[in-house]
KOLKOL-107556 format. One line per 10 residues: number of its first residue (from 1); their letters; for each residue x, y, z of C-alpha. Coordinates in steps of 0.1 Angstrom, whole numbers, plus 5000, padded with zeros to 4 digits. Layout:
! residues N
NUM	A	X,Y,Z  ...
This chain:
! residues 324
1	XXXXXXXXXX	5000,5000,5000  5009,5033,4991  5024,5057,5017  4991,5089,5023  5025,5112,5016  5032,5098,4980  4996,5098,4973  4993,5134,4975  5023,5136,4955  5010,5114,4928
11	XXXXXXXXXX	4972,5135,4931  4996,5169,4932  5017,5156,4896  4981,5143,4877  4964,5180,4889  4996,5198,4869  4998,5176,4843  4965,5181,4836  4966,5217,4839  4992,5221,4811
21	XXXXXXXXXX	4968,5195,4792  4940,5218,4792  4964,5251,4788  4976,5242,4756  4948,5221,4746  4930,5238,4711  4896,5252,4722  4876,5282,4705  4882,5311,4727  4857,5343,4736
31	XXXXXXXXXX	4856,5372,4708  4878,5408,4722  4856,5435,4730  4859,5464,4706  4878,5476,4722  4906,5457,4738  4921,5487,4759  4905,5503,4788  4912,5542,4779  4910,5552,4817
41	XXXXXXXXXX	4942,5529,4823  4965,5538,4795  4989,5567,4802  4984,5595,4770  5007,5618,4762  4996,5630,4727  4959,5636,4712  4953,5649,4675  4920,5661,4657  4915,5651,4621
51	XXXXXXXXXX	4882,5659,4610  4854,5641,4627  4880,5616,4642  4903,5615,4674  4934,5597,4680  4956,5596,4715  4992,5578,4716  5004,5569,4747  5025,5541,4770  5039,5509,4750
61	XXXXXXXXXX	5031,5524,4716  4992,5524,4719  4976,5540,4691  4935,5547,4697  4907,5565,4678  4874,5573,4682  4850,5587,4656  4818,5592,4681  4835,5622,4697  4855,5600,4725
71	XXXXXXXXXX	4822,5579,4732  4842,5546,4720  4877,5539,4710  4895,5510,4691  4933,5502,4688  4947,5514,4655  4965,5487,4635  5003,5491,4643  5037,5466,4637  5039,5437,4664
81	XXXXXXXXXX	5069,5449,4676  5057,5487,4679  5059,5490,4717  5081,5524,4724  5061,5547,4740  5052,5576,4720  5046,5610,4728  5027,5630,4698  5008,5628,4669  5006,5649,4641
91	XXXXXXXXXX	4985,5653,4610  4995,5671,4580  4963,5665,4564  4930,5644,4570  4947,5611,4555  4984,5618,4565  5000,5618,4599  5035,5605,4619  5034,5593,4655  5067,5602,4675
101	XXXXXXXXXX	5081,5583,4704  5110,5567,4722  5141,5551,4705  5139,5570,4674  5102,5556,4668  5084,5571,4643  5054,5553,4627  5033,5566,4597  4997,5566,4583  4983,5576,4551
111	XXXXXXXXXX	4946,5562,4558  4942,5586,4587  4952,5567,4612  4938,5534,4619  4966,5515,4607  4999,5529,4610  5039,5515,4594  5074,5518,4614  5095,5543,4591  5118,5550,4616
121	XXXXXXXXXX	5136,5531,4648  5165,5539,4664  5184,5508,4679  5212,5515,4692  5201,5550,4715  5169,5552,4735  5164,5592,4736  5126,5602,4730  5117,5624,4706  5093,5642,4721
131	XXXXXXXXXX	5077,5669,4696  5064,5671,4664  5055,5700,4637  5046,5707,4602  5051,5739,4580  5020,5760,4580  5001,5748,4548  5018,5722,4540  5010,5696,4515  5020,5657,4508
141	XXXXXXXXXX	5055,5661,4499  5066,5687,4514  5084,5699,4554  5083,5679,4583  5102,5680,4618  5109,5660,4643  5128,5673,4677  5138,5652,4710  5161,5643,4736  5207,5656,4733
151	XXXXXXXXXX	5194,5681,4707  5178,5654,4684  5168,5672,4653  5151,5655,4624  5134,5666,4590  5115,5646,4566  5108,5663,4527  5085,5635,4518  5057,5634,4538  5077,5617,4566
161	XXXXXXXXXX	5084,5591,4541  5127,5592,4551  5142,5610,4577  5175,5629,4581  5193,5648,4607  5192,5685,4608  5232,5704,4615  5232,5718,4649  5209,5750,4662  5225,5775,4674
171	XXXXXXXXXX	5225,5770,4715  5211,5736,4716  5240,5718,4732  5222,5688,4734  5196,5702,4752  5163,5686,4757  5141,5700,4729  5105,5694,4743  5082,5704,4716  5083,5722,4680
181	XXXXXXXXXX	5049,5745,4675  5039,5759,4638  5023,5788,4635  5007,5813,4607  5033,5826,4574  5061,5793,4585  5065,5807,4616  5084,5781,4642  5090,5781,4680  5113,5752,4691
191	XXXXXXXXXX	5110,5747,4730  5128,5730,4758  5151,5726,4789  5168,5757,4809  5148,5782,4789  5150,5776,4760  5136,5787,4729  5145,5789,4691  5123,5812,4666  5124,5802,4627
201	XXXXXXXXXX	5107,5830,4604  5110,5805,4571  5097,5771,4583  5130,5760,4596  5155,5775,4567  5167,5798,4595  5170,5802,4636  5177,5829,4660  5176,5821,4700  5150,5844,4717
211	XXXXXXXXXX	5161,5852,4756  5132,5841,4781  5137,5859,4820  5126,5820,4833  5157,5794,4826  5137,5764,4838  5121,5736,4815  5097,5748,4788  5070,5720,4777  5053,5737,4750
221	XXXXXXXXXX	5040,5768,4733  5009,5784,4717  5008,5808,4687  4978,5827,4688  4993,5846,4658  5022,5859,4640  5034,5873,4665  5013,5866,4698  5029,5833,4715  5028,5818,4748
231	XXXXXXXXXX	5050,5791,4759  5045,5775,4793  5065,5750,4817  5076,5741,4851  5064,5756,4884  5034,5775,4868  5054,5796,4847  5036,5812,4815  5052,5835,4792  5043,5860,4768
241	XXXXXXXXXX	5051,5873,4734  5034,5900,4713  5062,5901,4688  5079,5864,4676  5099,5865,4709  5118,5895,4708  5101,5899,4741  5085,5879,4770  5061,5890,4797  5059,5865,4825
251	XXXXXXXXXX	5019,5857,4831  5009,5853,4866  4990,5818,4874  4991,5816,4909  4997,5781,4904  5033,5756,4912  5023,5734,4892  5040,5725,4858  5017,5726,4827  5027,5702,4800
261	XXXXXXXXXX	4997,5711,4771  4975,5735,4757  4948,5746,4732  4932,5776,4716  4892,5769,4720  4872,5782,4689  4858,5809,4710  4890,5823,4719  4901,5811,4754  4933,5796,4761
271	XXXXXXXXXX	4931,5767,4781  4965,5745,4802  4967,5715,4816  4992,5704,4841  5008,5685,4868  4979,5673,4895  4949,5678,4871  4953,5712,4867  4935,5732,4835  4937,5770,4833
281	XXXXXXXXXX	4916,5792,4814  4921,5828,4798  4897,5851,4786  4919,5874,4772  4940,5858,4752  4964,5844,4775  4973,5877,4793  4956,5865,4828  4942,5827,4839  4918,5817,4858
291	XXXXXXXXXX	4916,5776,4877  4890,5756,4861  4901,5727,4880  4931,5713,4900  4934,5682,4923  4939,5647,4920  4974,5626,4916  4971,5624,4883  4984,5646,4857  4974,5660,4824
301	XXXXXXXXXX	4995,5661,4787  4974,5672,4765  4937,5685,4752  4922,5693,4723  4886,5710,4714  4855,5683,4707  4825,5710,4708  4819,5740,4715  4826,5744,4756  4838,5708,4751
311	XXXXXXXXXX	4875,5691,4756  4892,5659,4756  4922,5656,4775  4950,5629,4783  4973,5621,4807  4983,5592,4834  4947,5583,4840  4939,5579,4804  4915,5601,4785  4881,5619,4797
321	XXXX	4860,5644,4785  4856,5679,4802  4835,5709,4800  4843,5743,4805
């Protein structure tokens, strides 16, 4: 007779074996939801508007879109082996577009964006880029920039097709460059670390440095015109330019907080978002901002206008919609 202590081995061996029997055993499995990532647990750092439809990138290369205004989304079509996080997306028309990211990443669409090709992966460095920006105007064929991490610098002259470093800007010193911003007649603001700031007049043919009075990290920028820019960053800090950057006038928030995106509603407020939940809104064309909202761990990268009064915005708790 069997020992009671090498029959509950024996019952312990059958249970596994038949475990792994079942595990690997062919069997028709349950259909995937529509969508087959939650939104509310996906970290976004870039959302884009292209016509009717939204997309947000985010964490491990997740591309989603949503054409009911944000009501449903589904995960865009991208290479198995996509899984760099990215960090903006950018349209040059309603068909065309380039999603930017860590190691080099930069993935393409031409069907406006639910499927999406690797043209560009960097593997043997792991600095982001982080920013993204078209010409003013532009059309298939023609100017498109890429910025990131030790002064990365990149161009692409067919439609993001091929990509090629740009020589050294004057001051970059392999500086952080946080975010490229297009604005009306080819006008360019290049952004980042310790202040800062590059103008171009000529969609990127030339740069001069513009001098800010803040020397900490700057995450983006705004042109409300021409001239009129703001550009925003750590600790609350907003700045302001009524003439390309010759000059800056520093806004008062009476916030700490960093702000890391921003929009231009259709009825002319401004609105940040920021570290802690924050979103800002001016009235007067950035000059002075009011809190909307602000609490909460969880920050906020970016918005974009949905409707009138109506935004989506993204961050580390995903994507929700909010009314202001």
């Amino acid at each position: 007779m069997m020992k009671p202590i090498r029959l509950a081995s024996l019952a312990m061996v059958i249970a596994v074996a038949a475990a792994a029997v079942y595990a690997f055993a062919p069997r028709q499995l349950p259909p995937f939801a529509a969508t087959a990532v939650r939104v509310d647990r996906v970290h976004i750092n870039g959302i884009a508007q292209v016509g009717p439809r939204l997309l947000a990138v985010g964490e491990a290369g997740h591309i989603l879109y949503s054409d009911n205004q944000g009501a449903q989304w589904r995960e865009a079509v991208r290479p198995a082996q996509t899984r760099s996080t990215l960090n903006q997306v950018l349209f040059s028309d309603t068909r065309n577009g380039i999603a930017v990211g860590h190691d080099g990443t930069i993935l393409k669409t031409d069907n406006g964006g639910v499927s999406w090709r690797q043209v560009r992966f960097d593997d043997q460095h792991s600095e982001p880029l982080l920013g993204a920006a078209a010409v003013a105007g532009n059309q298939p064929g023609t100017t498109l920039y890429a910025v990131g991490s030790f002064g990365r610098f990149l161009v692409s002259r067919d439609s993001g097709e091929t990509w090629a470093d740009v020589a050294p800007l004057p001051k970059i010193d392999e500086a952080h460059l946080n975010a490229l911003v297009a604005g009306p007649g080819k006008r360019l603001m290049l952004v980042g670390e310790n202040g800062l700031v590059l103008r171009s007049p000529d969609g990127g043919a030339h740069w001069d440095s513009s001098t800010l009075p803040y020397k900490g990290s700057i995450f983006g920028a705004l042109a409300l015109s021409a001239d009129t820019w703001l550009v925003y960053g750590m600790r609350g800090n907003v700045l302001r330019s009524s003439d390309f950057g010759a000059s800056w006038e520093p806004i008062q928030t009476g916030m700490q907080t960093s702000f890391f995106g921003g929009t231009r509603l259709q009825d002319g407020r401004i609105v940040l978002v920021g570290q802690g939940g924050a979103i800002l809104v001016s009235d007067d064309l950035g000059k002075s901002f009011r809190i909307h909202r602000v609490g909460g761990m969880a920050s906020l990268t970016s918005i974009v206008e949905i409707s009138a009064g109506k935004v989506l915005v993204g961050g580390e708790a995903g994507i929700a919609v909010e009314t202001l």
